[in-house]
C-alpha positions in Angstrom: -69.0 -71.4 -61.9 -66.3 -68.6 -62.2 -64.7 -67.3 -58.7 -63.9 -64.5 -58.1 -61.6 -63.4 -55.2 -59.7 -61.2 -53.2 -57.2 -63.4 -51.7 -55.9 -66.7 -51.6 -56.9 -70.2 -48.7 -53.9 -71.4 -47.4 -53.2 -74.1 -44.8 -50.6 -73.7 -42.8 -48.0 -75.0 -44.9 -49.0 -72.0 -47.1 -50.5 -74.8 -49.4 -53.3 -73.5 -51.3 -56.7 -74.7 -50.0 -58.4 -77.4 -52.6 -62.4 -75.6 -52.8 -62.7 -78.8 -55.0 -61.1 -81.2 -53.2 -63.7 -83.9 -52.7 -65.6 -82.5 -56.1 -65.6 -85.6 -58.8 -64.6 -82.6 -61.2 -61.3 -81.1 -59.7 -61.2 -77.9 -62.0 -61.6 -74.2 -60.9 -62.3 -71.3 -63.0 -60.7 -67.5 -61.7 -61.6 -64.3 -63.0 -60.6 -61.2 -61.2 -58.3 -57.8 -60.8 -54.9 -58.7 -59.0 -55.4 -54.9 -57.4 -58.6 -56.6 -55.1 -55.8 -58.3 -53.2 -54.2 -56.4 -50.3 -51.3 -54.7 -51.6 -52.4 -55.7 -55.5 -50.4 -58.6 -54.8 -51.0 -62.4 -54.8 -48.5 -63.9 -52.0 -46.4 -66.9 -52.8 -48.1 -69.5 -52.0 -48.4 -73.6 -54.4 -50.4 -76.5 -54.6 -50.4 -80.0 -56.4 -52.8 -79.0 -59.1 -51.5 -77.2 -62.4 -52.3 -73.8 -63.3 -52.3 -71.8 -66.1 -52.7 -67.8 -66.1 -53.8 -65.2 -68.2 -53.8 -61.4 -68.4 -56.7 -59.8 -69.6 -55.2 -56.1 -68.9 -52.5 -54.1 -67.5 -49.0 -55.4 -66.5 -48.2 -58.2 -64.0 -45.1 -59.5 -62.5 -44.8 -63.5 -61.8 -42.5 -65.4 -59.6 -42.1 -69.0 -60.1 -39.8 -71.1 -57.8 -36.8 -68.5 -58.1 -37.6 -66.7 -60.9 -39.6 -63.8 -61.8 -41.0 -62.6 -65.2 -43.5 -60.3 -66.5 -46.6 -60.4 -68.9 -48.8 -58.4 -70.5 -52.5 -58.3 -72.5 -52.1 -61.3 -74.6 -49.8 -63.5 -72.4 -49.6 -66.3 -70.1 -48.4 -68.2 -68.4 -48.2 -72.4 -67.0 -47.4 -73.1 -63.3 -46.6 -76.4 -63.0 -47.2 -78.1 -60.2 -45.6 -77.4 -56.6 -44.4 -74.4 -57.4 -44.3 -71.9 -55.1 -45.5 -68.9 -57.3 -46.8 -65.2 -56.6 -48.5 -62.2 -58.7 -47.9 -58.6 -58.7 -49.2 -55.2 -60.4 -46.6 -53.3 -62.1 -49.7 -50.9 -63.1 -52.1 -48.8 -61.3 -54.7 -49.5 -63.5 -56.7 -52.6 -63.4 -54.5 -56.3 -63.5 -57.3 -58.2 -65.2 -57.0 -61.9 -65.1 -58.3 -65.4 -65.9 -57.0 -68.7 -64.9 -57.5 -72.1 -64.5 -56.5 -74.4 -60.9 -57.3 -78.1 -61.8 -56.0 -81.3 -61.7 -53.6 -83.4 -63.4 -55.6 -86.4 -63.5 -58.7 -84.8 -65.6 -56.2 -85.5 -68.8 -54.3 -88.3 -67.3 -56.9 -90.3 -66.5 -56.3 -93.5 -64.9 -52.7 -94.1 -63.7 -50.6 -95.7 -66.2 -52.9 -94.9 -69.3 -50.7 -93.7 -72.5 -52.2 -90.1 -71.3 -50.5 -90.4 -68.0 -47.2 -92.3 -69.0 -46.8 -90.4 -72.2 -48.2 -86.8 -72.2 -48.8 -86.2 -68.6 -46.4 -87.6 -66.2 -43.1 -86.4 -68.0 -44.3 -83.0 -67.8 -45.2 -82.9 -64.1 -41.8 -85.2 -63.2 -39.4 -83.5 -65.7 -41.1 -80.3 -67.7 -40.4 -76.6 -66.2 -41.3 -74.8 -63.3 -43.3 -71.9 -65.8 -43.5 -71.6 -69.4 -44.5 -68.2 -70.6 -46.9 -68.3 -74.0 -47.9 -66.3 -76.9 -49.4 -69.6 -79.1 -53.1 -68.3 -79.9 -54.0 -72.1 -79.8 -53.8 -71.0 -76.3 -55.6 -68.5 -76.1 -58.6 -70.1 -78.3 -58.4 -73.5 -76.2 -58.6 -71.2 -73.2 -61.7 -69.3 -74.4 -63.7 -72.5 -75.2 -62.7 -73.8 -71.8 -63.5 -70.6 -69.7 -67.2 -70.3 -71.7 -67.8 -73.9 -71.2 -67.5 -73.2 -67.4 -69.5 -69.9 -67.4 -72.3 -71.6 -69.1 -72.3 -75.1 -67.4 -74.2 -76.5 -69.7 -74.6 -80.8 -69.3 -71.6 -82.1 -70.8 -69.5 -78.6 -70.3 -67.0 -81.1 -68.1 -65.6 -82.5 -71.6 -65.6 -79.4 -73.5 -63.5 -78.3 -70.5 -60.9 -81.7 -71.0 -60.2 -81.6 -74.5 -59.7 -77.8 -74.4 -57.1 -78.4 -71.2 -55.8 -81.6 -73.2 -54.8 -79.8 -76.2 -53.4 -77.0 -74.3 -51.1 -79.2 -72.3 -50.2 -80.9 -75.3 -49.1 -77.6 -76.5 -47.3 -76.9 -73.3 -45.1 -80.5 -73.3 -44.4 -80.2 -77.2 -43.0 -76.4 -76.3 -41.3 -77.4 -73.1 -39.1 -80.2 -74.9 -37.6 -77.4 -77.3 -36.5 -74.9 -74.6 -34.0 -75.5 -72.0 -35.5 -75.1 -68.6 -34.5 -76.4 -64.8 -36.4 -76.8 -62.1 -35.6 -75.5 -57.9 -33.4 -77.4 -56.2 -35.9 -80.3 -54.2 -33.8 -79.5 -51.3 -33.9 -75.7 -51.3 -37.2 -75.9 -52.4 -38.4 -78.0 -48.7 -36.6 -75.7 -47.0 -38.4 -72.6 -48.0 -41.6 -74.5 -48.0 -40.9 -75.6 -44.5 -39.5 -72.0 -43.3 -42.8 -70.0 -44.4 -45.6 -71.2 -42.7 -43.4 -71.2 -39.3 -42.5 -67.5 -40.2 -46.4 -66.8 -40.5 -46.8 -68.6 -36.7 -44.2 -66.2 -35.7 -45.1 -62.7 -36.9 -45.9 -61.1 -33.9 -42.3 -62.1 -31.9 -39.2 -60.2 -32.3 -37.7 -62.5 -35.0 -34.0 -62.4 -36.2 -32.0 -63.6 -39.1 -29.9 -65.8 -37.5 -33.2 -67.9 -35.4 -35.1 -67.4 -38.9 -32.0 -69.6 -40.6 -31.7 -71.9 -37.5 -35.4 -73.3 -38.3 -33.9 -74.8 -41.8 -30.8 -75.9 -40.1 -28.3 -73.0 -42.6 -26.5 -70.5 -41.9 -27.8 -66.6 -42.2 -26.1 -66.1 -45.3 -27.7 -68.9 -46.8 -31.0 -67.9 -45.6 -30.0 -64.4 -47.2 -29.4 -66.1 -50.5 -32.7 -68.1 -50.3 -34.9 -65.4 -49.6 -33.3 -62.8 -52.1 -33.4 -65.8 -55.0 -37.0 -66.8 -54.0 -38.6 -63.5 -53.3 -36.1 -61.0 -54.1 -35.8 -59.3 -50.5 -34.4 -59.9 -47.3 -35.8 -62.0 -44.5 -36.5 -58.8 -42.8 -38.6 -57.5 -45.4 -40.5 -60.3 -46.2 -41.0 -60.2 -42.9 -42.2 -57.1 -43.0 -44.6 -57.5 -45.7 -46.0 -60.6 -43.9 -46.8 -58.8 -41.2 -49.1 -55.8 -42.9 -50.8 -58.4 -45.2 -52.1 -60.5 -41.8 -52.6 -56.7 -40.7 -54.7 -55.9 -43.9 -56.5 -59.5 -43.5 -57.9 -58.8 -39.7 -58.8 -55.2 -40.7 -61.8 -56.4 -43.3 -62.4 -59.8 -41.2 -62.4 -58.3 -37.5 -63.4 -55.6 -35.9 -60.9 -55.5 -33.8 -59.4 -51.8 -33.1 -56.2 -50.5 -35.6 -53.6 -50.6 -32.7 -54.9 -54.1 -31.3 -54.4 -55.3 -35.0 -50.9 -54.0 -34.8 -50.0 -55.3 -32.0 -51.3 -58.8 -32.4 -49.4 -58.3 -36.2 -45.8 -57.9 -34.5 -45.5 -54.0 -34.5 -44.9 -52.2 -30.8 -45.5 -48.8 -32.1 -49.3 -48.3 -34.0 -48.0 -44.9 -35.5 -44.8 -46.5 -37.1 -47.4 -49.6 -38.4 -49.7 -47.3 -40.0 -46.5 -45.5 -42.2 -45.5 -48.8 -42.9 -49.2 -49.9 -44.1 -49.4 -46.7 -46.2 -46.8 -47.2 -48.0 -47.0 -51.4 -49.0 -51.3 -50.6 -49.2 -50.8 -47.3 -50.2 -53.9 -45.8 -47.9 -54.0 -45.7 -43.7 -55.4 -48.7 -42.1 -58.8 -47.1 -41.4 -59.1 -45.5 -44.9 -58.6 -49.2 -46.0 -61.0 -51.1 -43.7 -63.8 -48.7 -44.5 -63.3 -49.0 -48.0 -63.3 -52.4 -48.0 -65.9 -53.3 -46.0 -67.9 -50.6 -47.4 -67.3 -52.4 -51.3 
């Protein structure tokens, strides 16, 4: 089966949800247009499995851990795993996209096998953060991969390893012959902590300094965290947090437009709805209707 969707499960810990979880095959398949998502933007968010991303069409922008980097038709890209990562359009045309959630284990197999100790675990322990591809091996693994889940036909589940095997094989023979590093663990926990308890918090009055105190830093730290993690301010990701819970309740409530931006942290519903049309690029009720209506 091939999901498609329009934005992304979290837990709390903005951990992406597992829809597999308890499934004996731990592999998802993802086709869809980044510009579905509120704000044609896929919020940071990680999870254990692996990923890796392709762009159909358009232009994208990724961040991985503290980086960003773009692709384009014919690119992608491998998200290793707990990495806090995030897509955006750079386009207003259609961000066309396939990608793969799975895993680890549906190539390492048992612990300790030559799979896990050789190809496997030294990649998850000690390869990059990303790694950005051009290889058509990809590509062609990818294909097989994404047609064997489209079809489902009895077997498709080892069509689907051998293609992911070869492609991580790709990825750790790459990975050894470019220098690469990987976020700070510590810095890492502490923006992993800090988000969800910002996304428990959007409707107070926050400040830098109480936003630093929850990581234990000072508020120039927590300035240099946030600009190297998600190239903005505290107060603007803040911001942005705030209208993308806003855009969530308008398509899964009916709630009225100043009650949603009240309950979203904004004391003024006229100064929310300029801030929503210029992140979402329509007015809050212009967006709910169309949404609801598509």
């Amino acid at each position: 089966m091939i999901h498609n969707r329009s934005f992304v499960p979290m837990n709390p810990d903005k951990k992406e949800i597992n829809e597999l979880e308890h499934s004996p095959f731990d592999f998802i398949a993802n086709e869809g247009n980044i510009h579905s998502y509120a704000a044609s933007l896929i919020p940071s968010h990680w999870h254990r499995e692996l990923e890796i991303f392709i762009l159909l069409e358009g232009r994208v922008r990724i961040g991985a851990g503290s980086e960003t980097f773009e692709v384009v038709p014919g690119e992608g890209c491998f998200i290793n795993t707990g990495i806090l990562h995030s897509f955006a359009c750079l386009v207003p045309s259609p961000c066309r996209y396939r990608s793969f959630v799975f895993d680890a284990g549906i190539v390492s197999g048992t612990p300790g096998s030559i799979f896990d100790t050789r190809y496997i675990r030294p990649l998850l322990e000690n390869g990059p953060a990303y790694l950005k591809f051009e290889h058509p091996a990809f590509f062609r693994d990818f294909d097989a991969a994404f047609s064997a889940c489209e079809n489902e036909e009895t077997g498709y589940e080892f069509e689907v390893r051998a293609a992911v095997s070869r492609m991580l094989l790709l990825i750790g023979q790459q990975s050894e012959m470019l220098p690469h590093s990987r976020p700070s663990s510590l810095q890492d926990t502490r923006v992993k902590q800090l988000l969800p308890w910002i996304d428990a918090n959007l409707e107070r009055n926050l400040s830098i300094k109480e936003i630093a105190a929850i990581i234990n830093v000072c508020p120039r730290v927590c300035q240099r965290l946030f600009r190297q993690y998600f190239h903005c301010t505290p107060m603007e990701y803040l911001q942005e947090k705030r209208l993308l819970l806003a855009a969530e309740k308008l398509i899964s409530t009916d709630l009225p437009v100043t009650d949603i931006a009240l309950s979203c942290g904004f004391s003024s519903p006229s100064y929310f709805t300029k801030q929503f049309r210029e992140l979402i690029g329509k007015t809050p009720s212009v967006y709910r209707k169309e949404r609801k209506n598509s």
